[in-house]
C-alpha positions in Angstrom: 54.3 158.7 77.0 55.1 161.1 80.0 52.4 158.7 82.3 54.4 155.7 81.5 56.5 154.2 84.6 59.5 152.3 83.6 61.7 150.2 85.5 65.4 149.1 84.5 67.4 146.6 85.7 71.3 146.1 85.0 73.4 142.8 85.6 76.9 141.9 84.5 77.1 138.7 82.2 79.8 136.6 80.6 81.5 138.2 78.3 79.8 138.4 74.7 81.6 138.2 71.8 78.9 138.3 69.2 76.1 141.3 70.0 74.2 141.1 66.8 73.2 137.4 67.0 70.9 138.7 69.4 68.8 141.2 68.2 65.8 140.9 65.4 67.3 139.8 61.7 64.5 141.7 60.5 64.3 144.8 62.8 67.6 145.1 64.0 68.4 147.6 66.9 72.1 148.3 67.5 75.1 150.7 68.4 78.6 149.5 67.7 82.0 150.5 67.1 85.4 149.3 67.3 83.5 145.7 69.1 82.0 147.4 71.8 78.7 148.6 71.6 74.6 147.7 72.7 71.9 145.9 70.1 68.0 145.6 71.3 68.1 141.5 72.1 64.6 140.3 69.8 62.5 143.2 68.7 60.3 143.9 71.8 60.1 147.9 72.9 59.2 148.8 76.5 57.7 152.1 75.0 58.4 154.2 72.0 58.4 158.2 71.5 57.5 158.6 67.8 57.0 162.4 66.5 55.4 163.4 63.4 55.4 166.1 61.0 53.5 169.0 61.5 54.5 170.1 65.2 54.3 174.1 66.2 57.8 173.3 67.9 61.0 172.1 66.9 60.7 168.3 67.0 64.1 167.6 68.6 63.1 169.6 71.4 59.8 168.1 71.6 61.4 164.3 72.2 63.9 165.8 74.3 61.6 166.8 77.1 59.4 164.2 76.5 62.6 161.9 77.4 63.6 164.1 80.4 60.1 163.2 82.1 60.5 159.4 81.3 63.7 159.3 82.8 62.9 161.3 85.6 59.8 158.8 86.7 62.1 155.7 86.3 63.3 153.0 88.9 66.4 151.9 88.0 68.6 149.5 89.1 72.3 149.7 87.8 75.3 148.3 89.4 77.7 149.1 86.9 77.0 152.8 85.8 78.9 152.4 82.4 78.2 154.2 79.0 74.9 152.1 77.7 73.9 150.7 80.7 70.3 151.7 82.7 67.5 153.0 81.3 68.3 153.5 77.6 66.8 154.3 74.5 67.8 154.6 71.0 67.1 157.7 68.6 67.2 158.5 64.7 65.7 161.7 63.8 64.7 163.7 60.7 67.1 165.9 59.0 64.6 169.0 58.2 61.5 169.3 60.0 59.6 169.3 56.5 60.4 165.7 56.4 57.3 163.3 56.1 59.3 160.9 58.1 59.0 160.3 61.7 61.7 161.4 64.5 62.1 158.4 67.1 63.3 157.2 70.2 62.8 153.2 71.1 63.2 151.5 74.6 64.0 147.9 74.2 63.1 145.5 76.4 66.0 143.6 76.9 69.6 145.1 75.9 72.8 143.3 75.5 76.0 145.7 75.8 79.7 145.2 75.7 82.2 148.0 76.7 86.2 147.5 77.5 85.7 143.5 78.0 83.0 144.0 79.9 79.2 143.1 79.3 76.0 143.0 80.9 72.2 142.6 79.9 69.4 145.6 81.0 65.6 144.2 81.3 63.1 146.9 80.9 59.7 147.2 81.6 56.6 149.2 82.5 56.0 149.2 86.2 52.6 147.1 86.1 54.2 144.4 83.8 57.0 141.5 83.7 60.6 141.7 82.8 61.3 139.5 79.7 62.7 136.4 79.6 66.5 136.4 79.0 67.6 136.5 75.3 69.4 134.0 73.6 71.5 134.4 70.5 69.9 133.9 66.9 71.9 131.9 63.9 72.4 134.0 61.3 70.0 133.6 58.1 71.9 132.7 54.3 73.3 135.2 53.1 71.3 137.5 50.4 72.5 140.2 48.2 70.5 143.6 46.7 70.9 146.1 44.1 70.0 149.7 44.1 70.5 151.9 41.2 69.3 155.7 40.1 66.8 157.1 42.6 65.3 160.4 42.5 68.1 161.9 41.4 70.5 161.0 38.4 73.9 161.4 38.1 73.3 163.7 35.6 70.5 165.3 37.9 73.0 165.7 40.4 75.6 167.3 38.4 73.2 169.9 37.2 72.3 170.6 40.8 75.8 171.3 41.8 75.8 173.7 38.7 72.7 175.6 40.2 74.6 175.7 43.5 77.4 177.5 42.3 75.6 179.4 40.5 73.6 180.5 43.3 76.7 181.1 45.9 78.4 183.3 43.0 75.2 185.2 43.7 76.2 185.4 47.2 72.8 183.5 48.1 75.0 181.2 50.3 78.2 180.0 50.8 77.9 176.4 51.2 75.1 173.8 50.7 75.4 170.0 51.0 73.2 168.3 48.4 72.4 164.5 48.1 71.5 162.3 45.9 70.2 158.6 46.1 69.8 155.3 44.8 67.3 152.7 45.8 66.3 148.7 45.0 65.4 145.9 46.8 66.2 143.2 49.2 64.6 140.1 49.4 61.6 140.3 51.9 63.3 137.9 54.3 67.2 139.2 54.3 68.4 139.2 57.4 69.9 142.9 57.8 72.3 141.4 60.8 74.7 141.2 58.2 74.4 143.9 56.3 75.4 145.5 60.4 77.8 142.9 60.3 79.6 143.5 57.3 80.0 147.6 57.9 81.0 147.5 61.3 83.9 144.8 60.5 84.4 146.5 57.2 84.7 150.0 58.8 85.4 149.8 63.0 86.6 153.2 63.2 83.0 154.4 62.2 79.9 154.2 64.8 77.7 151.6 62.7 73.9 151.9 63.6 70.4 150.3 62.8 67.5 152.2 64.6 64.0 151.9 63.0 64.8 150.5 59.4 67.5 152.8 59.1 70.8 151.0 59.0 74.0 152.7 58.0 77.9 153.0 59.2 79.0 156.9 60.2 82.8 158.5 60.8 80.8 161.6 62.1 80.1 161.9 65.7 77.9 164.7 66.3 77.7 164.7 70.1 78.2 162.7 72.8 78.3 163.5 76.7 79.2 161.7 79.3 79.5 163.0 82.8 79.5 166.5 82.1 82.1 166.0 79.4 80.4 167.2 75.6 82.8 165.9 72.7 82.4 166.2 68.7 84.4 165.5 65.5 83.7 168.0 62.6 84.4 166.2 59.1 84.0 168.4 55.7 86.6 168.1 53.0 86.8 164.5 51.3 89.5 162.9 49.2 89.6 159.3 47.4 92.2 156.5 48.6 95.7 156.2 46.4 95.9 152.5 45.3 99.0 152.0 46.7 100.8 154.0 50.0 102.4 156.7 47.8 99.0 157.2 45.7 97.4 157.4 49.3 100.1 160.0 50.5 99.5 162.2 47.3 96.1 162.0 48.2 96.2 162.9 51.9 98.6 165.9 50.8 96.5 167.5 48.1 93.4 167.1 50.4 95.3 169.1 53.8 96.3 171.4 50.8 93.1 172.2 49.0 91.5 175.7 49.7 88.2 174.9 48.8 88.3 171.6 50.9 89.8 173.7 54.1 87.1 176.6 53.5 84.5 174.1 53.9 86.1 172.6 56.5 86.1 175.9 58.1 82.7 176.4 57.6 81.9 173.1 59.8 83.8 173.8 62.6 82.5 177.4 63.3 79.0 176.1 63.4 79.7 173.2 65.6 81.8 176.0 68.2 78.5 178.4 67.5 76.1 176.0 68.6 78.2 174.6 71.7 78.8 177.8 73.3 75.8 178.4 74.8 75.7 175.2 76.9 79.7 174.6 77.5 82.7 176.2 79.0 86.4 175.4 78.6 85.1 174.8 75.1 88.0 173.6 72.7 88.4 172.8 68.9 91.8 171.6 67.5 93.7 174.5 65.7 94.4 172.6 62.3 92.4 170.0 61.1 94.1 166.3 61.2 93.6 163.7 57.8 91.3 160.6 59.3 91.9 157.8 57.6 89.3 155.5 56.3 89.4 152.4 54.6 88.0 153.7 51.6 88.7 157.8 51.2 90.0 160.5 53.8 88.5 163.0 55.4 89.1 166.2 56.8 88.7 166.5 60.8 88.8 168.7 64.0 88.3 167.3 67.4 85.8 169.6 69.8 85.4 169.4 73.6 84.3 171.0 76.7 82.9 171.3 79.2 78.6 171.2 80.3 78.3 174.3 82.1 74.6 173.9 82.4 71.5 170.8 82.3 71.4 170.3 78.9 71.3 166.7 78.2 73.0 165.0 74.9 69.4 165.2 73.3 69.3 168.9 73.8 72.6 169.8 72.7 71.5 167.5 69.3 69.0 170.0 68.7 71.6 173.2 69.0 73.8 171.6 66.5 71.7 170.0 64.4 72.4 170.7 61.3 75.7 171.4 61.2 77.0 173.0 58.1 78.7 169.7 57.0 75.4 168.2 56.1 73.4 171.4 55.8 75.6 174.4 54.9 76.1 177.7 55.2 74.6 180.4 56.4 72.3 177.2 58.2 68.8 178.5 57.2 69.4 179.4 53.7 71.2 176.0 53.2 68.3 174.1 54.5 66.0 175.9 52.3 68.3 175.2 49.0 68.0 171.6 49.8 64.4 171.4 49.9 64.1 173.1 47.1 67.1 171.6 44.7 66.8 168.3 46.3 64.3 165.9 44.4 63.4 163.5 47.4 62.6 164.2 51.3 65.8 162.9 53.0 64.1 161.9 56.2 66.5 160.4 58.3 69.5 160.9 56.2 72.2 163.5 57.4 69.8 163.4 60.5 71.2 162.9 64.3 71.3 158.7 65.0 72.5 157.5 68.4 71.4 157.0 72.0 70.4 158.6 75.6 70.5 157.2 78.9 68.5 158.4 82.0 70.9 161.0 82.8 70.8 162.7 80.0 74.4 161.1 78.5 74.8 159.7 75.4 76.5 159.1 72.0 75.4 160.7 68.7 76.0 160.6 65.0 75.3 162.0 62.2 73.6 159.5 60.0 75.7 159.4 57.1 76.9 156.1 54.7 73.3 154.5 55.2 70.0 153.6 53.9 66.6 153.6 55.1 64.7 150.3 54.6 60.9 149.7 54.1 58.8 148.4 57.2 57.7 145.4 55.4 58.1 143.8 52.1 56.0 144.9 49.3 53.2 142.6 49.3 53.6 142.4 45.5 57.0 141.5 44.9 57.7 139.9 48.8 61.1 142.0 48.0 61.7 144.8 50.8 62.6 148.7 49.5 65.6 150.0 50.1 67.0 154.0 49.9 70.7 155.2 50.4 72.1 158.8 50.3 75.3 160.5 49.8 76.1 163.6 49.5 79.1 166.3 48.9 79.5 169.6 50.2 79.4 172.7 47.5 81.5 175.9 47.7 82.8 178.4 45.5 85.5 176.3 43.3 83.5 173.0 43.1 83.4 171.1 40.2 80.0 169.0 39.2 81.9 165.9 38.1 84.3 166.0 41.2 81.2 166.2 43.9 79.6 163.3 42.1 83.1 161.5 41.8 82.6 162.1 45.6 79.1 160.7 46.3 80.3 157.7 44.5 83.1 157.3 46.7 80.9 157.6 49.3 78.2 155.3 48.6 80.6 152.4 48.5 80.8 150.9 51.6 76.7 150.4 51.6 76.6 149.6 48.0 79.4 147.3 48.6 77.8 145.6 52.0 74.4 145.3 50.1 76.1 143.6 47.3 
């Protein structure tokens, strides 16, 4: 990958008011939140960084510096020098290096962006080759619905895996572990998954809604992002239902800010996001109470981080210092990580993993790939009908209850379950 010469080019366009109608309905590409946003236009790639199980080093460091030498032998033309323009490339990694699934960062060759009521289009190409033609916008495909039920792991699966947990933290193995459970089905072999982007990221606009590599999914966690030296983050652990009416919703938000198991494992977050920044920030800040976000469907528990880079690291670099965080892994990080594997019936690949983007300078925005599902490559030549897997998961402390965590992962699973349907 590192002998690859790519050149980028940036122009400003008319503004663009619909980004998805122009990437792949199949293979969908995009970034978006709150209408802003970038989307792969068709479903060409300049080049691709694809990494594999079974590397002797950490595999998030691995793409990392294999990124830091592409960008370094680029020619890039950019004008605007705004988030998402340049040289860019997209990213969803695995959540445990165990995982069979491959960690991935695309380069389209054409990108359509749109930030604060301005857009523009990047071309991308290797140097001994042709920028593509310009994109145009795609109609939209009928609408489709699919169903996913049980996976891996029942209900009743899950709630005897919570039981172990405790169990195992009474022991004073750990003191927090997130576990998962899934559901997966099918959608017809020709859906097009623009609308499944579509419907989260109008259904949910406060959340960064993604689709990189088949995995498609809309996240209220922000991992990391950097932008000119600037490193922010928002911790979320602790989750409560929506009220049906405002003073249901109130009682809610209360009981939530209230709860000492849902603060502990807030806690629990928020020290391993500040342990993991340290090292690479100064001026590093973290909110001293957590606020209630607000989400169309439950509430969550959150902190606001920032600071300040005090040394090179780029945003892929300082995804591999906080990845995972104890709101998807746990606590202590290790010991968590190794409960899942062994508790969890199914290899979560991308799920709970980092899902975002990097630019040539090392900037960028990142998730944590939460509220999603991974689709099939292809459709099953069988049954023409395209696989589908989606995850959830609750945190699990001293004081949980099995019924309320998978009370929880239901909660959670809406908004995909919802979308898909």
């Amino acid at each position: 990958m590192s002998s690859i010469r790519l050149v980028a080019q940036t122009r400003e366009i008319p503004p663009v008011d619909d980004l998805l109608a122009y990437t792949s309905a199949t293979r969908p590409l995009a970034w978006l939140r709150r209408g802003d946003g970038i989307v792969a236009a068709g479903d060409g790639l300049a080049a691709a960084i694809r990494i594999p199980a079974g590397q002797q080093r950490k595999r998030s460091d691995i793409i990392a510096d294999m990124w830091r030498e592409v960008a370094a032998d680029a020619e890039i033309d950019d004008p605007l020098d705004l988030p998402g323009t340049g040289l860019l490339a997209f990213g969803a990694l695995i959540f445990a290096e165990e995982s069979h699934a491959d960690s991935v960062l695309a380069v389209p060759q054409t990108i359509v962006g749109h930030r604060e009521g301005r857009s523009w289009i990047t071309r991308i190409r290797t140097a001994d080759a042709e920028f593509a033609a310009m994109p145009e916008s795609l109609s939209y495909g009928p609408h489709w619905a699919g169903r996913v039920g049980p996976g891996a792991q029942t209900p009743q699966g899950y709630q005897d895996a919570v039981r172990l947990a405790i169990d195992e933290i009474a022991d004073g193995d750990y003191r927090k572990v997130v576990l998962a459970r899934d559901l997966t089905g099918t959608v017809p072999g020709d859906a097009d998954l623009r609308r499944l982007v579509r419907a989260l990221s109008t259904g949910y606009p406060d959340t960064w809604t993604f689709a990189v590599d088949g995995l498609i999914g809309a996240s209220p966690e922000t991992l990391v992002t950097a932008h000119e030296r600037t490193v922010t983050a928002r911790v979320l652990a602790g989750t409560a239902a929506r009220g049906a009416d405002p003073e249901e919703d109130a009682l809610a938000s209360a009981a939530l800010a209230a709860s000492a198991k849902d603060v502990a494992e807030h806690a629990f977050a928020v020290q391993s996001v500040l342990a993991s920044l340290r090292s690479h920030t100064r001026r590093l800040t973290a909110d001293e109470q957590p606020f209630t976000l607000e989400l169309p469907n439950l509430f969550h528990l959150a902190t606001d981080v920032a600071g300040e880079l005090s040394d090179g690291a780029s945003s892929l670099d300082l995804v591999g210092a906080l990845h995972p965080t104890a709101a998807v892994a746990g606590t202590p990080t290790e010991v968590a990580v190794a409960a899942i594997a062994r508790i969890e019936p199914f290899d979560r690949g991308r799920y709970a993993g980092p899902v975002g983007w990097i630019d040539a300078s090392g900037d960028g925005e990142w998730a944590i790939a939460l509220r999603c599902a991974q689709f099939a490559d292809a459709p099953d030549e069988a049954s023409s009908a395209r696989r589908v897997t989606a995850y959830a998961g609750a945190g699990i402390v001293a004081g949980s209850d099995p019924e309320s965590e998978l009370l929880e992962t239901r909660v959670k699973f809406r908004p995909l379950v919802d979308a898909l349907a």
